[in-house]
C-alpha positions as CSV (number, residue, x, y, z in Angstrom):
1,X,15.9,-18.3,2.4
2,X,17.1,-15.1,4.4
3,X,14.6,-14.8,7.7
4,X,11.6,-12.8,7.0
5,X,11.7,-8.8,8.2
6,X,8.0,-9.4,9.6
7,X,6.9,-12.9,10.4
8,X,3.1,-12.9,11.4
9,X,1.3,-16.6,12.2
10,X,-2.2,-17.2,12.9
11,X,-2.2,-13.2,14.7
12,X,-5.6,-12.6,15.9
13,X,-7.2,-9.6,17.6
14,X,-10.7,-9.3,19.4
15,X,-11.8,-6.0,21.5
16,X,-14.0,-5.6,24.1
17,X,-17.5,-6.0,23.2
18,X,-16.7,-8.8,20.5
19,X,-15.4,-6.9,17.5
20,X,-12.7,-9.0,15.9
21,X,-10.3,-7.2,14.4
22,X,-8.4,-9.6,13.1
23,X,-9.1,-13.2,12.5
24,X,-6.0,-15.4,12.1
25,X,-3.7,-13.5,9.8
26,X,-0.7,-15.3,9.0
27,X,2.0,-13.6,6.7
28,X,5.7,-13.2,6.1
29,X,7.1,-9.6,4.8
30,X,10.9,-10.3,3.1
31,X,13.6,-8.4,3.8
32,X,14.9,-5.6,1.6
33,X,11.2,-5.1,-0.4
34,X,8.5,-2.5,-0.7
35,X,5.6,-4.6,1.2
36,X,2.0,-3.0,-0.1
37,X,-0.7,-3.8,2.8
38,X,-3.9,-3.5,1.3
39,X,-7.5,-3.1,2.6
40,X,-11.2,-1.2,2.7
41,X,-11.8,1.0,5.8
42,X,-11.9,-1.2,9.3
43,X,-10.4,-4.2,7.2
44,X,-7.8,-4.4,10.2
45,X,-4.6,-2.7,8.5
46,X,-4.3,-0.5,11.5
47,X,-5.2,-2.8,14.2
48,X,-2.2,-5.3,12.5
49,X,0.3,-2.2,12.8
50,X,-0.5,-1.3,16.0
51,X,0.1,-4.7,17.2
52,X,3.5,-4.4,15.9
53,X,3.9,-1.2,17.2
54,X,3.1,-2.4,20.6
55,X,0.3,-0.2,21.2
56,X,-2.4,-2.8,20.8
57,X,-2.0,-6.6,22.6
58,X,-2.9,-8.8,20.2
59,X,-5.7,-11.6,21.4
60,X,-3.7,-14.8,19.6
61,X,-1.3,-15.8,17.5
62,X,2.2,-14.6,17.4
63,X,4.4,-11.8,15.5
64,X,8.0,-11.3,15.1
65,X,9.9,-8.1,14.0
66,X,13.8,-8.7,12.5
67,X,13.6,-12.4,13.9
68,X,12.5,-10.5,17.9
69,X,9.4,-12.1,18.9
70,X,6.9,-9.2,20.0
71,X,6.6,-10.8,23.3
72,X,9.6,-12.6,24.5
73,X,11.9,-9.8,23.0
74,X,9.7,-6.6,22.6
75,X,12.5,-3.8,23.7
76,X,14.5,-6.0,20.6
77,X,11.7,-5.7,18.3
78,X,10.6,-2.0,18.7
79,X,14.3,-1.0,18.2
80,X,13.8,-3.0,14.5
81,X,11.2,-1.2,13.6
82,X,9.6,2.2,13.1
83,X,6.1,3.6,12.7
84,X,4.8,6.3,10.9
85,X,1.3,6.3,12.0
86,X,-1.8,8.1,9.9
87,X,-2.7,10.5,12.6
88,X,-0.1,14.0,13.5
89,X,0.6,14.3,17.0
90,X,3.0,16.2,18.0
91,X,4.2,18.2,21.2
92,X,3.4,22.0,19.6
93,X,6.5,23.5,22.0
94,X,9.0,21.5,20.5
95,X,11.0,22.3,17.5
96,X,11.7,19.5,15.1
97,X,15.5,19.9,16.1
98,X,14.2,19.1,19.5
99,X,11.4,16.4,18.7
100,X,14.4,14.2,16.9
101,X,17.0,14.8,19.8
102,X,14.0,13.4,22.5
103,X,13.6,10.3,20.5
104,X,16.6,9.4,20.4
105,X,17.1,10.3,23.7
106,X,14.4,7.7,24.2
107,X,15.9,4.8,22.3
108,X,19.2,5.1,24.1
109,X,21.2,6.7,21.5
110,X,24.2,8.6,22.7
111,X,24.3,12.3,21.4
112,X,27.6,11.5,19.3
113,X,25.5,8.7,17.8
114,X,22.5,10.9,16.5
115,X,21.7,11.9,13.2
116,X,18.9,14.3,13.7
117,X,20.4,17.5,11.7
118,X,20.6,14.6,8.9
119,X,17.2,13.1,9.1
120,X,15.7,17.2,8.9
121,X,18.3,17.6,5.9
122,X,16.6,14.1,4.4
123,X,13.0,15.5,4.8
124,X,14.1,19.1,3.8
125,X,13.6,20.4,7.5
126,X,16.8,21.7,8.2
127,X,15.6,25.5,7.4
128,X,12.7,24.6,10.3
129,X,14.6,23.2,12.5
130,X,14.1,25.9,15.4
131,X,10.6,26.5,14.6
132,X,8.4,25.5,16.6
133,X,6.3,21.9,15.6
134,X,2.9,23.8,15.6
135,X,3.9,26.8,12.9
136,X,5.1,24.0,10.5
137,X,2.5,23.0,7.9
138,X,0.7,19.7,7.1
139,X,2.8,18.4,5.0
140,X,6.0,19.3,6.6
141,X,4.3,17.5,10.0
142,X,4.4,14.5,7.7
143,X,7.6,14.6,7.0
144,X,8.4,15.3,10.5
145,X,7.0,12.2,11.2
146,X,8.8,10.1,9.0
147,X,12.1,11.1,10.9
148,X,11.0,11.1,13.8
149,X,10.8,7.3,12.9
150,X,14.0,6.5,12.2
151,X,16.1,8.2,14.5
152,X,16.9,5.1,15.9
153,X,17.9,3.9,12.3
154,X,15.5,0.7,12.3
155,X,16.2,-1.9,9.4
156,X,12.4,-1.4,8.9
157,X,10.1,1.7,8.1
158,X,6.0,0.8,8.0
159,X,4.0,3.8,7.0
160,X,0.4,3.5,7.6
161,X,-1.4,5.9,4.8
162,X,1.4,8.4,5.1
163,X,0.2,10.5,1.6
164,X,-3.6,10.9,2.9
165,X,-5.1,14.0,2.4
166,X,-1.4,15.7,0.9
167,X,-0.8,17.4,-2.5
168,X,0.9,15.6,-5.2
169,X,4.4,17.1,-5.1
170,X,4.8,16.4,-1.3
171,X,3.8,13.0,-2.1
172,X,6.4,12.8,-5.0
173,X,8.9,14.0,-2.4
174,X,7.9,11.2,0.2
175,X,8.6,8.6,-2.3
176,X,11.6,10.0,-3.2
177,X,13.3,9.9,0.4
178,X,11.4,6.5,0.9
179,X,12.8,4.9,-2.1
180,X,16.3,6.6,-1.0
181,X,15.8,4.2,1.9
182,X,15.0,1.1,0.2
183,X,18.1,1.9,-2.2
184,X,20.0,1.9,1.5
185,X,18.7,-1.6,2.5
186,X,15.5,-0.7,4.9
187,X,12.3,-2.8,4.1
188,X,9.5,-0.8,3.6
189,X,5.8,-1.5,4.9
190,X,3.2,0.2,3.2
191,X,-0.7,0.8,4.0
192,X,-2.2,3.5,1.1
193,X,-5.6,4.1,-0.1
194,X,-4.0,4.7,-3.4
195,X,-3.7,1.6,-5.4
196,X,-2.1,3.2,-8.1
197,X,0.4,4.5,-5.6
198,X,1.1,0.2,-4.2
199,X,1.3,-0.4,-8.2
200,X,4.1,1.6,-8.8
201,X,6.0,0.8,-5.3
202,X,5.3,-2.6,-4.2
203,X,7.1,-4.9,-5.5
204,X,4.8,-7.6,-3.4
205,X,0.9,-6.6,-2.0
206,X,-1.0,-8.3,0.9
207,X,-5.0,-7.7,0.8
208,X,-6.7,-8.0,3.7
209,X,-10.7,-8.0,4.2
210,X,-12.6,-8.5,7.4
211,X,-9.7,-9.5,9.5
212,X,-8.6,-11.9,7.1
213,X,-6.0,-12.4,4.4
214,X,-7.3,-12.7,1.1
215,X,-4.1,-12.3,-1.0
216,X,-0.5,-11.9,-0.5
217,X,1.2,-12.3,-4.3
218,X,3.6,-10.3,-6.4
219,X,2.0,-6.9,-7.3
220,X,2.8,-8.3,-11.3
221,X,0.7,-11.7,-10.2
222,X,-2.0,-10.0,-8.8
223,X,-2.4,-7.7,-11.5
224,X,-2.6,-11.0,-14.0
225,X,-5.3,-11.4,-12.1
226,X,-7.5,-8.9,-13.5
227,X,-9.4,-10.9,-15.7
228,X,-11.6,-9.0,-17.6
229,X,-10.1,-6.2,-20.5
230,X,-11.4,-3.9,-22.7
231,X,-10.8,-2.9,-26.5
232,X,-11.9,0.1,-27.8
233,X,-12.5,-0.4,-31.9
234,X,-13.3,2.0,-34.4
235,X,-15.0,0.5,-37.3
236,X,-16.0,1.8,-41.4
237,X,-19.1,3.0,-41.1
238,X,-21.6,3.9,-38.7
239,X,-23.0,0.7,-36.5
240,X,-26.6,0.9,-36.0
241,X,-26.8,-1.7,-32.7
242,X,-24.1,-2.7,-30.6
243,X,-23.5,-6.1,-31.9
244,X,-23.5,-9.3,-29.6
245,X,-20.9,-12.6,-29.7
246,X,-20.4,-15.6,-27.3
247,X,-17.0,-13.8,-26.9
248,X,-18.1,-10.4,-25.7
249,X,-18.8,-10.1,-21.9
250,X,-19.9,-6.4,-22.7
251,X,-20.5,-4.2,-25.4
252,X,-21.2,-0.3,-25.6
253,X,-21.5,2.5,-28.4
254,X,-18.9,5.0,-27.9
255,X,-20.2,7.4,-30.7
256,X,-21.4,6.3,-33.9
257,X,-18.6,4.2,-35.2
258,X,-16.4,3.3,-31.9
259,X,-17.6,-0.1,-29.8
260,X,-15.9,-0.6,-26.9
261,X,-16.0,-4.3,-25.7
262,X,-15.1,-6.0,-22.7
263,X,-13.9,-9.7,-22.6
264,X,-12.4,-11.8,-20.5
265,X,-9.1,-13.0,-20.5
266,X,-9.7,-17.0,-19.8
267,X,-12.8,-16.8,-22.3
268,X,-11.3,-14.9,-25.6
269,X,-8.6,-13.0,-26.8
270,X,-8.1,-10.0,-28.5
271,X,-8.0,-12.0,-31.7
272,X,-11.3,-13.6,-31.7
273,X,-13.1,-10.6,-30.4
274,X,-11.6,-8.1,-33.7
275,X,-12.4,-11.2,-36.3
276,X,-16.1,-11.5,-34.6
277,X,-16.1,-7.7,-35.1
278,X,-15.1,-8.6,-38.9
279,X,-17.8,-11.4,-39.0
280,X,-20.7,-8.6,-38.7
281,X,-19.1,-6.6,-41.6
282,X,-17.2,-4.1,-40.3
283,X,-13.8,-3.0,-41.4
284,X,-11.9,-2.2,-38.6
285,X,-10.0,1.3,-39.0
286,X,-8.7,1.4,-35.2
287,X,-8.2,-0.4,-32.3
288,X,-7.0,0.5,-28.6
289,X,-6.9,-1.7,-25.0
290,X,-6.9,-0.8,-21.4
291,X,-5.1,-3.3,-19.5
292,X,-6.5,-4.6,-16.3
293,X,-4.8,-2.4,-13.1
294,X,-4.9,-3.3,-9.2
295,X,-7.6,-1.6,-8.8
296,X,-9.4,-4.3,-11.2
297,X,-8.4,-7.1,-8.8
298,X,-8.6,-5.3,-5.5
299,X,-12.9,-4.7,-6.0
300,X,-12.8,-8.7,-7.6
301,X,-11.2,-9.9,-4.3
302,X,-12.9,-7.9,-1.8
303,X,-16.2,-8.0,-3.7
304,X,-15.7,-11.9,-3.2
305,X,-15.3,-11.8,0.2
306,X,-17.9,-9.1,1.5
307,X,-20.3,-11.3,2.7
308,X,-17.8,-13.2,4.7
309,X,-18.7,-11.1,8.1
């Protein structure tokens, strides 16, 4: 097996004043995937990226970056990675043209070796390159950002919440240029309040709660997860009372001739729950089902561990 892009054992992080951060978080990210990092507000995703980053000293544990250990090789390990953190900062007297050309300047890159006229072409700056970094919008600033991190063309790109708060065709246009980079080999590290959003891109999800890990599966095996589902079942005639069977886990009226019945997967299936529809009478004229999502599992597993401190 190919050396993970991220190795992470037993990581740990406490601040001043006793707020732990992390508590022992011990994770591999494979190379060459779209790695979703899950969590509610203050679960720790940020502290975690930090630590990578090298902006925060982790308390224990250890972390490696491309096979670079964090501490024994950190100039090693920052050049394998790049950050594109949740909040904009940016020098407002700089162009973007200028921004890219002073981190690479930075990273050691000689000036025949950068690409920063193709990294603005990538993010569809090039028409801004000469304006200056405070006239640009939000959205370009984002985008901005996301060069800005790979000027030194790291083998991995982590973006921490990098579509908060922008309008859906920007965000379509993130994904494009980050899946154009996956398609090129990078490994992509991904934090998102939008779990539809980790659905469609991750093709493996980490969840972490309080510090801790609570899952780390295939996005399709955590979605399995979702145990309970829900059909939706038009009937013959009008149904007086919601009827009730050992099979249902709920039951609602949904107008006067539609139930709409959850089960659970590892009690019933859709089978049983139609024919004890049947049983009471009815003759069923339609039938639809939601499947479970991440969102489904993602409230199951942190609902589990919320009173874990």
């Amino acid at each position: 097996m190919a050396e993970a892009a991220i190795a992470i054992d037993n990581l740990q992080k406490t601040y001043a004043g006793g707020k732990r951060a992390l508590d022992g978080i011990t994770l591999d990210v494979p190379r060459g995937g779209i790695f979703g990092l899950l969590g509610p507000n203050g679960a720790g995703k940020s502290t975690l990226i930090n630590i990578l980053a090298g902006l925060v000293t982790k308390s224990g544990g250890s972390a490696a970056i491309w096979g670079f250990d964090i501490d024994r090789h950190p100039r090693n390990a920052k050049r394998s990675i790049g950050v594109v953190p949740q909040e904009i900062l940016f020098d407002p007297f700089f162009t973007p043209f200028e921004t890219l050309e002073l981190f690479a300047g930075l990273y050691g890159i000689p000036k025949a070796e950068r690409r920063s006229m193709e990294l603005l072409r990538a993010v569809r700056l090039e028409d801004k390159k000469d304006a200056y970094a405070r006239t640009l919008s939000g959205g370009m600033k984002r985008r901005l950002l996301v060069a800005k991190a790979m000027v030194h063309s790291p083998p991995i790109l982590v973006l921490d919440e990098p579509t908060a708060g922008v309008d859906v065709e920007l965000r379509q246009q993130l994904w494009d240029y980050v899946r154009s980079l996956h398609a090129q080999g990078v490994t992509i590290v991904l934090t998102t309040h939008y779990l539809e959003e980790a659905e469609q891109l991750c093709d493996r999800i980490a969840i972490i709660n309080h510090g801790r890990l609570i899952a780390n599966q295939p996005t399709r095996t955590l979605v399995d997860m979702a145990q309970e589902k829900v059909v939706e079942v038009t009937v013959d005639r009008d149904i007086p009372a919601a009827p009730t069977n050992m099979c249902f886990h709920k039951v609602e009226l949904s107008g006067e001739r539609t139930l709409v019945i959850t089960y659970r997967k590892d009690e019933a299936n859709a089978g049983e729950v139609l024919a004890a529809v049947q049983r009471d009478g009815y003759g069923i004229v339609d039938v639809s089902t939601r499947e479970p999502d991440l969102e489904d599992v993602f409230l199951n597993l942190t609902r589990a561990t919320g009173t874990d401190g």
